[in-house]
N, C-alpha and C positions, 0 to 999 in steps of 0.2 A: 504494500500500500504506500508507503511511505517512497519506494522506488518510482513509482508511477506520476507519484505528487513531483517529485523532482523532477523526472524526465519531461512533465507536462511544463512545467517554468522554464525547460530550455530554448524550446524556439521562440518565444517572448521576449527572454531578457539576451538573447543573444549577442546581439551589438554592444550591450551595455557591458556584459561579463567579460568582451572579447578586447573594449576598451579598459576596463581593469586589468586583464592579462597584461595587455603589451606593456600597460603604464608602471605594474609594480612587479613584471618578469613575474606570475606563478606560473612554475612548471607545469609545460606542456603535458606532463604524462598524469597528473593532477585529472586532465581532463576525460579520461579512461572512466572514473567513475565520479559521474555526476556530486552526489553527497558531500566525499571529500571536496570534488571541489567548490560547490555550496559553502563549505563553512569555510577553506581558503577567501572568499572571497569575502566575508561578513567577515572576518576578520580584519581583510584589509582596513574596509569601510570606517571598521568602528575604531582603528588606529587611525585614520583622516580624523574621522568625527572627533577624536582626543585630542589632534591638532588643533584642530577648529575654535575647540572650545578653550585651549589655552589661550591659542591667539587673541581672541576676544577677552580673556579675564587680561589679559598684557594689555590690549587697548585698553581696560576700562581702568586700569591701575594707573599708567599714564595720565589720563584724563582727569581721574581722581589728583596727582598730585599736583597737574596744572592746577586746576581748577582754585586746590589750596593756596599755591603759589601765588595764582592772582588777585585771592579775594574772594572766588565766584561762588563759595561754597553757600549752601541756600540758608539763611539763619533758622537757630534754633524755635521752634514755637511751647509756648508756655504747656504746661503740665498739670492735672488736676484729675482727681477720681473721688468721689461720694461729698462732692463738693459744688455748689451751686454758683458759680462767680458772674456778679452784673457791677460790671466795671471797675473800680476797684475794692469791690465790699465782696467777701467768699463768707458761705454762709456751710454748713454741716448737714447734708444729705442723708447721711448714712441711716445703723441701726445702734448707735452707741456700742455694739460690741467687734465695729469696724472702724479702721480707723481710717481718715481723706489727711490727701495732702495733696498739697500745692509745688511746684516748682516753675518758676521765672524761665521767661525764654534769652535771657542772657545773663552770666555769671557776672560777680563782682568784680573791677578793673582798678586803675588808677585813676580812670575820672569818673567811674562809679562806683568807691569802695564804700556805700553806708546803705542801709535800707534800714525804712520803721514801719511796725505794724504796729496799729491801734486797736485794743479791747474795744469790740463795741459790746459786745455780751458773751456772757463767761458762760450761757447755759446753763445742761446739771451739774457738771462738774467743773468746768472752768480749764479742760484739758488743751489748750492751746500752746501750741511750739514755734518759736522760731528760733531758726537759724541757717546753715551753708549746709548741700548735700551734693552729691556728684551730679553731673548733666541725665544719667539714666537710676537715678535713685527709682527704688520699691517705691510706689504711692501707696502701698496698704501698709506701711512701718510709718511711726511716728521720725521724723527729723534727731537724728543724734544715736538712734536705736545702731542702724550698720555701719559700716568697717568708712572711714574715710570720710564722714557727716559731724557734726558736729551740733547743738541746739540746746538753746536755752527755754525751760518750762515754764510755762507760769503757773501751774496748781501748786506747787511744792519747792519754786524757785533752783528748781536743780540744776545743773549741767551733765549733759547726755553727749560725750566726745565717742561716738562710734561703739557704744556699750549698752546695752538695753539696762546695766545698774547706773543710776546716775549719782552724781555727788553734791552735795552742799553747796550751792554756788553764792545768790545773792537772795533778797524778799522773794516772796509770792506776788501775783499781778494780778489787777481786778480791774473791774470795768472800768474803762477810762484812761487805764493807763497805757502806755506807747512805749513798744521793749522794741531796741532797736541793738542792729550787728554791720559789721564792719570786719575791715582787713585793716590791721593794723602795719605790719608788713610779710614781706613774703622772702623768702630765701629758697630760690630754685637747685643752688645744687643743695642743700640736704634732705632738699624736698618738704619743708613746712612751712606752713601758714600760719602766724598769729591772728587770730580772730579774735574781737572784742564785742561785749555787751553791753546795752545801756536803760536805763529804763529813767524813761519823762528826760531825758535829754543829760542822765548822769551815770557814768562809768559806772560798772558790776564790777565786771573784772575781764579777764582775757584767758586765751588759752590756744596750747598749739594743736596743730592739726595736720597730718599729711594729705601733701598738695597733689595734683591730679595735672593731667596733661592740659584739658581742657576749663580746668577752672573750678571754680566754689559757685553752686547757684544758688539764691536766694529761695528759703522756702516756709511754709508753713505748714504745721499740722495739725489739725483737731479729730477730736473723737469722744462726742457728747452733741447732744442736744440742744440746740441751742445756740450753741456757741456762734459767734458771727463777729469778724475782724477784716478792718481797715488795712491796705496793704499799699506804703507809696514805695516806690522803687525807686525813685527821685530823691529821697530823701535827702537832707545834708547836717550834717555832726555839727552844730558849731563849738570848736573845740575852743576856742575862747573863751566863751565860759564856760568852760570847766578848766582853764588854763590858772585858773587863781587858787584852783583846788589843786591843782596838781604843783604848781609852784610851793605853796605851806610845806613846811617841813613835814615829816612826819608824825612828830610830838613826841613818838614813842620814849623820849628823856625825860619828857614829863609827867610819865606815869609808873609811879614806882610799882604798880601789881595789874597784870593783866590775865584774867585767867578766861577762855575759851572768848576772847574778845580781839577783834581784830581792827589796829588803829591804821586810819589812811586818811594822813592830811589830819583835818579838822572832822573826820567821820570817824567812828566807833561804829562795828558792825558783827552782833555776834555769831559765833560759827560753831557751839554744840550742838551736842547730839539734840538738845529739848524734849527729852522722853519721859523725864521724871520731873519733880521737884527739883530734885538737888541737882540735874545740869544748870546751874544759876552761871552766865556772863558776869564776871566781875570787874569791874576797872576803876581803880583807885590813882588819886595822884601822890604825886613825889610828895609835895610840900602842902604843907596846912595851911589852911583861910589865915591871913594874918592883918593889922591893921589899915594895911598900906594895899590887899588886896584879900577883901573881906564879902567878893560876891562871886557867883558864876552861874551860866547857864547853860540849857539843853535845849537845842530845837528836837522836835519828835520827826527825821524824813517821812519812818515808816512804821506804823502801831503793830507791824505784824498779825496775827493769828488773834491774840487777846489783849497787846498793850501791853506787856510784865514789865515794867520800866519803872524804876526806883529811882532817886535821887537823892542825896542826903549828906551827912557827915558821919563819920567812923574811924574808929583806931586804928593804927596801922597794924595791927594783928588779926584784924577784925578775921572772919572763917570766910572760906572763898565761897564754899558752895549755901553762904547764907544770905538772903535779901537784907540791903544796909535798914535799919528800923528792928529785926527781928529779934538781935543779939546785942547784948549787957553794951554800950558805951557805943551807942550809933544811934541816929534817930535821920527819918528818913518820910519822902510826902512820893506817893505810892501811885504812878498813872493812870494805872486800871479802876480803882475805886476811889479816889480820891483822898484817900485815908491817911492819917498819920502815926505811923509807926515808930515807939521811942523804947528801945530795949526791949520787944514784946513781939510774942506771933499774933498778938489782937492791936486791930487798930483802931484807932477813933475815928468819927465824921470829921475832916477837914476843910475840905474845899471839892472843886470839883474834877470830875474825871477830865483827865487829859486825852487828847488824839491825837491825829495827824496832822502836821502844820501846825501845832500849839509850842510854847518854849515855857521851859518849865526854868524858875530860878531858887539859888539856895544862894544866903550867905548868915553872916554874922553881924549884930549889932552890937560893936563895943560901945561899953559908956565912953563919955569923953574923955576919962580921967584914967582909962585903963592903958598901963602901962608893961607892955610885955621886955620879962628879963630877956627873952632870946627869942630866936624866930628858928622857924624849921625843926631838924631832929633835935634842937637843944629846946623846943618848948615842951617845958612837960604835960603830958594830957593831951596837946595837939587830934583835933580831931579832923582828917582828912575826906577831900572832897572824893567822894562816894558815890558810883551808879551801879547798876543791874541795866543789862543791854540783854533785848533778846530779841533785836530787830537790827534797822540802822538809826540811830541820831547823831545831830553834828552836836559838836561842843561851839558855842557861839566864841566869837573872840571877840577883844574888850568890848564887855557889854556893858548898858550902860549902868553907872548905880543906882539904886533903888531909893524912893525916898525913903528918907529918915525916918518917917512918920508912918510909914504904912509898912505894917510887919510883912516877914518875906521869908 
């Protein structure tokens, strides 16, 4: 059967087979049985056809690296899955137990190295991400979760450098506010990126990242209900003002005990665990209220989670992991509740609760006639200026004094 099948193809394809012979010399004696020579001749074919199709992948390589050489390569377009985007407002599609992201259709440069997204609604959970991911990032992973991404969270204030565990980075973000990133700089031969975070137009902090052939793109991530953010590409950092912050010393000579508190500039910002009670932020300074500088204050940046923000005076042995007011020889006016705590875990009615943007002040009223033997470690009893940090606040510099008349 299968002989007959062949023998019926030879007087049809004859000219065709007999122009293969000549072109790639198959032996004549080949042609004694059809079969063999059948499959001599698919043979040939499908080694043309292998040329063929080289040739063509070598044009299209060429063409490809023109193309790059000139410019012509067609640009990237924007990226987006379980995500609703009308112009620049991207709203959360999903089912909350999926997660949408976003990706820009062009990475961070030198004349574009800053983007901000603004919280318009934090939804159920407030699970919004930004940061830098590769040009073909996962859209079903949160920003920061794989290898080469990097992103700053706002439910829990983390940082997610390429690890689905994230670490302690700066506050939590709520509606309204506007977490923005940037390239700080880039160093191609080691291959990394310093990438920065900002939130309401002031540094978090930084961190490095490895860099990629084609760049860091701008992204975002949610996954919750609700959630719906602002996204400018255009953005721009004005680094002057935060240029007076970043000039300030660091102060850290100024503070004789710092425990899970991190001083930068005129910021206190603290970085424990916060699990228990006794992770307490402490920062005490070097030197004691004295007559000649007998006041200080706290602006509040960020209330945190509940506001645990103390203020007060304290001994220099005072216990780290205790709120100043709680313990023998401290007395302390209490953010969260208003209250005034003087050597006691009970406090009294004071004044009232503190927030965000409020500046809390403490000092000392000497009489006129009080006359100190010595200043600093030679005063005895010296009670120093005393906070509990469990967010970020600045330390005000010369503020002004309080009057005389109105207790403080």
């Amino acid at each position: 059967m299968i002989r007959a099948a062949c023998l019926s193809v030879w007087p049809i394809g004859c000219h065709l087979l007999y122009a293969v012979v000549e072109t790639n010399k198959i032996h004549t004696s080949s042609l004694q049985s059809p079969i063999l020579f059948l499959v001599n001749v698919v043979s040939v074919l499908l080694l043309q056809m292998d040329d063929i199709n080289l040739h063509h992948r070598f044009l299209n390589w060429r063409r490809r690296i023109r193309e790059r050489e000139m410019g012509e390569v067609r640009p990237a377009q924007e990226r987006f899955m379980r995500l609703l985007k009308n112009g620049d407002i991207l709203s959360y599609q999903g089912n909350s137990d999926e997660v949408g992201c976003y990706v820009a259709p062009q990475p961070l440069s030198k004349g574009t190295c800053y983007f901000e997204v603004t919280i318009v609604d934090t939804g159920l959970r407030g699970t919004i991400a930004v940061g830098l991911v590769p040009r073909f990032y996962r859209l079903d992973h949160q920003p920061g979760w794989l290898p080469y991404s990097v992103a700053y969270h706002a439910v829990n204030g983390k940082l997610y450098n390429g690890n689905p565990l994230g670490q302690q980075f700066g506050p939590q973000c709520v509606r309204g506010d506007r977490i923005g990133c940037g390239i700080h700089s880039e160093n191609p031969a080691a291959g990394i990126t310093t990438v920065f975070f900002t939130k309401n137009g002031r540094e978090v902090g930084s961190a490095e990242v490895p860099g990629t052939t084609e760049g860091l793109f701008p992204a975002v991530g949610m996954h919750s209900l609700g959630e719906v953010a602002r996204v400018d590409l255009q953005a721009q950092w004005l680094l002057e003002e935060d240029e007076s912050m970043m000039m300030v010393d660091s102060h850290e000579d100024d503070w004789g005990r710092l425990f899970d508190v991190r001083a930068s500039g005129t910021l206190l910002e603290y970085v424990g665990k916060g699990k228990s009670i006794m992770d307490v932020g402490l920062a005490q300074a070097r030197q004691p209220l004295t007559t000649r500088c007998h006041y200080f204050e706290v602006e509040i940046v960020d209330a945190g989670e509940k506001c645990y923000i103390a203020l007060g005076l304290a001994r220099r042995d005072y216990p780290k992991n205790r709120h100043p007011g709680w313990s023998r020889g401290s007395v302390a006016y209490h953010a969260d509740d208003g209250k005034l705590f003087h050597g006691s875990g009970v406090g009294d009615a004071f004044g009232p609760r503190c927030l965000k943007g409020d500046i809390m002040g403490c000092g000392i009223m000497f009489p006129r006639d009080y006359i100190l033997d010595g200043e600093g470690d030679s005063f005895p009893g010296a009670l120093l200026p005393t906070m509990v940090v469990v967010t970020r606040v600045a330390i005000c510099q010369n503020p002004a004094t309080p009057n005389p008349m109105k207790q403080t």
